[in-house]
GUSETOR-184566 format. One record per residue: x, z, y of N, C-alpha, C in turn. Coordinates in nm, 2 decimals. Each point is the difference from the previous one (the first is absolute). Layout:
BEGIN
kolse n_u->X | n_w->Z | n_v->Y | ca_u->X | ca_w->Z | ca_v->Y | c_u->X | c_w->Z | c_v->Y
...
END
This chain:
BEGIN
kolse n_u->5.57 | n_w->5.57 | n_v->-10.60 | ca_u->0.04 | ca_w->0.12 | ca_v->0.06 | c_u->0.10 | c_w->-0.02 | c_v->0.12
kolse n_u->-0.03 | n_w->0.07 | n_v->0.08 | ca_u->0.08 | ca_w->-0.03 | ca_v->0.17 | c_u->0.11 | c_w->0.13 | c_v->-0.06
kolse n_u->0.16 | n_w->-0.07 | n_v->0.04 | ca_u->0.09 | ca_w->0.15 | ca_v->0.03 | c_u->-0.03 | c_w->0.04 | c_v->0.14
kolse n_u->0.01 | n_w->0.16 | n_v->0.00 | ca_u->-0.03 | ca_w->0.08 | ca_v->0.14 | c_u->0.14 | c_w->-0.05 | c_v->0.03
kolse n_u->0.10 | n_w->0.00 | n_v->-0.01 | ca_u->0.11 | ca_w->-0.03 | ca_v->0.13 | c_u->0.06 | c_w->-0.18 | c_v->-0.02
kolse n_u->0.03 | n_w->-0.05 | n_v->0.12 | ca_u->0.07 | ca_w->-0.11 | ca_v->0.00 | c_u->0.10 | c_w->0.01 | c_v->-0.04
kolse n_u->0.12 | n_w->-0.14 | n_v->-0.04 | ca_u->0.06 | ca_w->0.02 | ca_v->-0.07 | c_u->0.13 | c_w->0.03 | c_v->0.14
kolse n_u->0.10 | n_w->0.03 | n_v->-0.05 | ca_u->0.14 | ca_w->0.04 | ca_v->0.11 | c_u->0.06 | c_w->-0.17 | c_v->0.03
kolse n_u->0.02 | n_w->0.01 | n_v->0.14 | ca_u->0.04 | ca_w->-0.12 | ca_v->0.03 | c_u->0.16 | c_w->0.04 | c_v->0.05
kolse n_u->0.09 | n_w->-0.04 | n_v->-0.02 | ca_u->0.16 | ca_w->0.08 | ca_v->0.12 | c_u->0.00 | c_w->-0.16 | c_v->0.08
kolse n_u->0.01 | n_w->0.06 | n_v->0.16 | ca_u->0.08 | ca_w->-0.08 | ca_v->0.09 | c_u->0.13 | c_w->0.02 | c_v->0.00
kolse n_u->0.04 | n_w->-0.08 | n_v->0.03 | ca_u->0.17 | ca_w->-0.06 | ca_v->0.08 | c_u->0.05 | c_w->-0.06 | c_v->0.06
kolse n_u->0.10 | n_w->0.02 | n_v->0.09 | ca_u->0.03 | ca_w->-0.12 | ca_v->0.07 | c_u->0.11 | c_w->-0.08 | c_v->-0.05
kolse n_u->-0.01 | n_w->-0.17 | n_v->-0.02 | ca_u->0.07 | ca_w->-0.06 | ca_v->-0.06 | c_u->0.15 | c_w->0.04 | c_v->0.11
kolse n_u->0.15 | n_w->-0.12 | n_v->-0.12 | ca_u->0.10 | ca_w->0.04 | ca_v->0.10 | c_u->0.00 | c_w->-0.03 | c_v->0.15
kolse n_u->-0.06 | n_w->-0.14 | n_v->-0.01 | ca_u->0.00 | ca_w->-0.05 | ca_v->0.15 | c_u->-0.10 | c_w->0.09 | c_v->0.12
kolse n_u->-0.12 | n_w->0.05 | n_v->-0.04 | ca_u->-0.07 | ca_w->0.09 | ca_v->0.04 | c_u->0.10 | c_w->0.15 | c_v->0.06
kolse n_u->0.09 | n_w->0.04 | n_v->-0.08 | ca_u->0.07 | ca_w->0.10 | ca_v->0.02 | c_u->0.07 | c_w->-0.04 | c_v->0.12
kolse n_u->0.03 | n_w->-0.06 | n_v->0.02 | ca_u->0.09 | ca_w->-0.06 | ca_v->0.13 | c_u->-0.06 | c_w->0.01 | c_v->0.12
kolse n_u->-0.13 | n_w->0.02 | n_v->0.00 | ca_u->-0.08 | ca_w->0.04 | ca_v->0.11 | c_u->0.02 | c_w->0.13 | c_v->0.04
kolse n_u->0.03 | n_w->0.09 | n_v->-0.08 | ca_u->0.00 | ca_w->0.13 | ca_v->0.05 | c_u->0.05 | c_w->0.07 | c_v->0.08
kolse n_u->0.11 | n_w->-0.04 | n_v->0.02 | ca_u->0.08 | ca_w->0.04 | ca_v->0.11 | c_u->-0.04 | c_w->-0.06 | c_v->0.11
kolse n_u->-0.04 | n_w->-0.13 | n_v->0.04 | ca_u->-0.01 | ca_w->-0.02 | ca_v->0.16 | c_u->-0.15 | c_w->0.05 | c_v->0.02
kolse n_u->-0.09 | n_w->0.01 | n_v->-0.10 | ca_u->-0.16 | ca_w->0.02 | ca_v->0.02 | c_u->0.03 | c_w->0.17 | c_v->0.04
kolse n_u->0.08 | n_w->0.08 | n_v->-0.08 | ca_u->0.03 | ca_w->0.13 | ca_v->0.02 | c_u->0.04 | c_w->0.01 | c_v->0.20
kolse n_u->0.13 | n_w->-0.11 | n_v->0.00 | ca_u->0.00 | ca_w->0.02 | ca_v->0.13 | c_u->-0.09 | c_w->-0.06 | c_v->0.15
kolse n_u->-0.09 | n_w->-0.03 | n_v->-0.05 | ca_u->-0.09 | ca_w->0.03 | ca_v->0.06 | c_u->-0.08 | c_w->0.03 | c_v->0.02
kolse n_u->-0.02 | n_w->0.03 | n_v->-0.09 | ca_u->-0.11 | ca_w->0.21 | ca_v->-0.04 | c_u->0.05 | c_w->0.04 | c_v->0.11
kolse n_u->0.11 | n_w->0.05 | n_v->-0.04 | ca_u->0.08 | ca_w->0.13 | ca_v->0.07 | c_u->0.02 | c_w->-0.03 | c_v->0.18
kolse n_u->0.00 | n_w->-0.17 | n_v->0.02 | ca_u->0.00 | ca_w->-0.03 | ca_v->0.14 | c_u->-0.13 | c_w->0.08 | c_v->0.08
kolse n_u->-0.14 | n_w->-0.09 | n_v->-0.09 | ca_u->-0.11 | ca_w->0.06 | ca_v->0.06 | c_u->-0.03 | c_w->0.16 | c_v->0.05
kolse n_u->0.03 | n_w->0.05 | n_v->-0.14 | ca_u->-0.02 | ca_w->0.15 | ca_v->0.02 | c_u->0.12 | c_w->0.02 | c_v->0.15
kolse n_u->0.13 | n_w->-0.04 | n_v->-0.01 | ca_u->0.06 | ca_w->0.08 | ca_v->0.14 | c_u->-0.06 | c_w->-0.08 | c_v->0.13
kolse n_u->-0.02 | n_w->-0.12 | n_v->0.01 | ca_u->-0.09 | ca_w->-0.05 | ca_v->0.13 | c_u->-0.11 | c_w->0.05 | c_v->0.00
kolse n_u->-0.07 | n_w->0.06 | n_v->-0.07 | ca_u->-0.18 | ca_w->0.04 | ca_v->-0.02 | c_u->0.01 | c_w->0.03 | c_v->0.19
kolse n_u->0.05 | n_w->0.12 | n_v->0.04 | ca_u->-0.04 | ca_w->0.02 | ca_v->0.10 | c_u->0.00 | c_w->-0.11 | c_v->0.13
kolse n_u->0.08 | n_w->-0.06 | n_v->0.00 | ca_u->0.05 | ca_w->-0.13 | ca_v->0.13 | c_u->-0.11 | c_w->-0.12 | c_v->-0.06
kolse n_u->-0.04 | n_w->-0.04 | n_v->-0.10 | ca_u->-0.10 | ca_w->-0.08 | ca_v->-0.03 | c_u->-0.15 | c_w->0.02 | c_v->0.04
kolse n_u->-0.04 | n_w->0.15 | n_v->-0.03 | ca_u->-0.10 | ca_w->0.08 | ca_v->0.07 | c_u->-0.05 | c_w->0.03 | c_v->0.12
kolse n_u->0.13 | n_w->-0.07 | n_v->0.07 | ca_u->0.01 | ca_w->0.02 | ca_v->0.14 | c_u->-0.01 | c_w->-0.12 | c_v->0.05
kolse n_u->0.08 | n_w->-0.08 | n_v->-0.05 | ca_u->0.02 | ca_w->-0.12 | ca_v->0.02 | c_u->-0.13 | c_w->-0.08 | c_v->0.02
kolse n_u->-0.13 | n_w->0.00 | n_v->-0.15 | ca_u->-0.13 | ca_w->-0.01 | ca_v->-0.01 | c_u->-0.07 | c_w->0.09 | c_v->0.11
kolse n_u->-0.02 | n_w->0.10 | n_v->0.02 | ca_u->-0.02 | ca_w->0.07 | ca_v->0.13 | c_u->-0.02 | c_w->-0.06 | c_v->0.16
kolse n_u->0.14 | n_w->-0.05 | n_v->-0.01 | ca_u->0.00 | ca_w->-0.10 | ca_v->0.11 | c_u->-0.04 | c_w->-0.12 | c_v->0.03
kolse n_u->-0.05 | n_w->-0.10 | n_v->-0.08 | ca_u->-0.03 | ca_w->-0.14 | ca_v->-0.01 | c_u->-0.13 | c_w->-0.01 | c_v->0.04
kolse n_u->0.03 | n_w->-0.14 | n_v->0.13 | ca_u->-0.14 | ca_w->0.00 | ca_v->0.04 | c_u->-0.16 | c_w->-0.01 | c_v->-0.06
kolse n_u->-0.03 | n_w->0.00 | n_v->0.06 | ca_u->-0.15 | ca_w->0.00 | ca_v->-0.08 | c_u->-0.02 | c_w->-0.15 | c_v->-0.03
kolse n_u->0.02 | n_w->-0.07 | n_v->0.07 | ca_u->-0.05 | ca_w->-0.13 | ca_v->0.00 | c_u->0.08 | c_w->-0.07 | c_v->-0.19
kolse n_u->0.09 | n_w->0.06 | n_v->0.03 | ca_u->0.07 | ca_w->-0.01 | ca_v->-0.18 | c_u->-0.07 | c_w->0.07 | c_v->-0.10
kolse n_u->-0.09 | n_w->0.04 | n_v->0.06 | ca_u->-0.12 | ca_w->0.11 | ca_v->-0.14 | c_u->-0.07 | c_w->-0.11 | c_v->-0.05
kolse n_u->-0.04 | n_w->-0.08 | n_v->0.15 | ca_u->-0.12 | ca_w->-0.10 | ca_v->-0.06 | c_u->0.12 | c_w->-0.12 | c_v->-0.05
kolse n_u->0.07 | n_w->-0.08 | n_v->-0.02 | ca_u->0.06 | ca_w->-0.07 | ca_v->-0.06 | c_u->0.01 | c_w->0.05 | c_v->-0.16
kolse n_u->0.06 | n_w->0.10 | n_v->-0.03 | ca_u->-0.04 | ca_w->0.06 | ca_v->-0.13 | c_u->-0.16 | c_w->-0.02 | c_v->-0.08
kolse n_u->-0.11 | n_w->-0.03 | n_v->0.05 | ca_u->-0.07 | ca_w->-0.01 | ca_v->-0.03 | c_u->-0.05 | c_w->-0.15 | c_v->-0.06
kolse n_u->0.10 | n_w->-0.10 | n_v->0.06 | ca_u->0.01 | ca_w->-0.14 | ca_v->0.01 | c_u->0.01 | c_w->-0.03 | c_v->-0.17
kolse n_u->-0.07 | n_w->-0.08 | n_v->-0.03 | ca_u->0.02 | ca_w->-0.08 | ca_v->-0.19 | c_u->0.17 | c_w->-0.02 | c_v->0.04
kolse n_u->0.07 | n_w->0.04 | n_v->-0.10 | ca_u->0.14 | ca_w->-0.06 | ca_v->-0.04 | c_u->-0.03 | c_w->-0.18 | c_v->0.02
kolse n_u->0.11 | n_w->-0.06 | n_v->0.03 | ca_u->0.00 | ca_w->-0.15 | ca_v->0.05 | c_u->-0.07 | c_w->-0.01 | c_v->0.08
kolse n_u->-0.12 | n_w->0.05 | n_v->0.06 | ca_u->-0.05 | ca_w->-0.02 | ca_v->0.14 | c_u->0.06 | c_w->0.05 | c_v->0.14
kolse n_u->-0.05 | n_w->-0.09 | n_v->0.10 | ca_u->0.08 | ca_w->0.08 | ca_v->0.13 | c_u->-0.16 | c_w->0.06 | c_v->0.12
kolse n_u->-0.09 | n_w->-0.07 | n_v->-0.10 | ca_u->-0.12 | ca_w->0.09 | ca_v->0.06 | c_u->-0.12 | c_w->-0.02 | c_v->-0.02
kolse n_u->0.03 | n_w->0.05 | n_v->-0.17 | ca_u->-0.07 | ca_w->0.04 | ca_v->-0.11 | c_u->-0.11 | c_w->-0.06 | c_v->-0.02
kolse n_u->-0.08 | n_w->-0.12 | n_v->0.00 | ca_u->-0.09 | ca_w->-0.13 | ca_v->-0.02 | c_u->0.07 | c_w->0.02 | c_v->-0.09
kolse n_u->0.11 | n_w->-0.03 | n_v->-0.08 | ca_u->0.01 | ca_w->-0.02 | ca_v->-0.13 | c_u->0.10 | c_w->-0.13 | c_v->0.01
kolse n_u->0.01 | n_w->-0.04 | n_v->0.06 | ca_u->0.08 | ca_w->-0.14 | ca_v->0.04 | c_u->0.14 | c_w->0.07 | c_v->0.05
kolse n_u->0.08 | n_w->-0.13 | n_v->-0.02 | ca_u->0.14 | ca_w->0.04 | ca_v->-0.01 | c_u->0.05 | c_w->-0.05 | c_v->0.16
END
C-alpha cells in the first residue's frame, strides 16, 4: 500500500550558513535599488557584446578551444 502524502521534510540553515544572510540580504537590496541604472546600463552596450555572450565560457571564439 502506497501513503497518499510524502513524508515532512524541515529545512534549515546551518550556523555557518546563517552568516550569509546579511551580506546576501545586502545585495538583494543593492540590485533591486540599481534595477533601473543596470537596465540602462544593458540598454546601452554595444551590440558587438551581444555576440560575445553567445561565445562557450572558456572560449574566445567559440570552436570550443581555449
Amino acid at each position: 500500500m502506497f501513503q497518499p502524502v510524502p513524508p515532512a521534510v524541515e529545512y534549515g540553515l546551518t550556523p555557518l550558513g546563517t552568516t550569509l544572510l546579511e551580506p546576501l540580504s545586502a545585495m538583494a537590496d543593492r540590485a533591486v535599488r540599481h534595477a533601473p541604472e543596470t537596465g540602462e546600463a544593458r540598454s546601452r552596450r554595444a551590440p558587438a557584446r551581444e555576440d560575445l555572450d553567445r561565445v562557450p565560457r572558456g572560449t574566445r571564439d567559440g570552436s570550443g578551444r581555449a
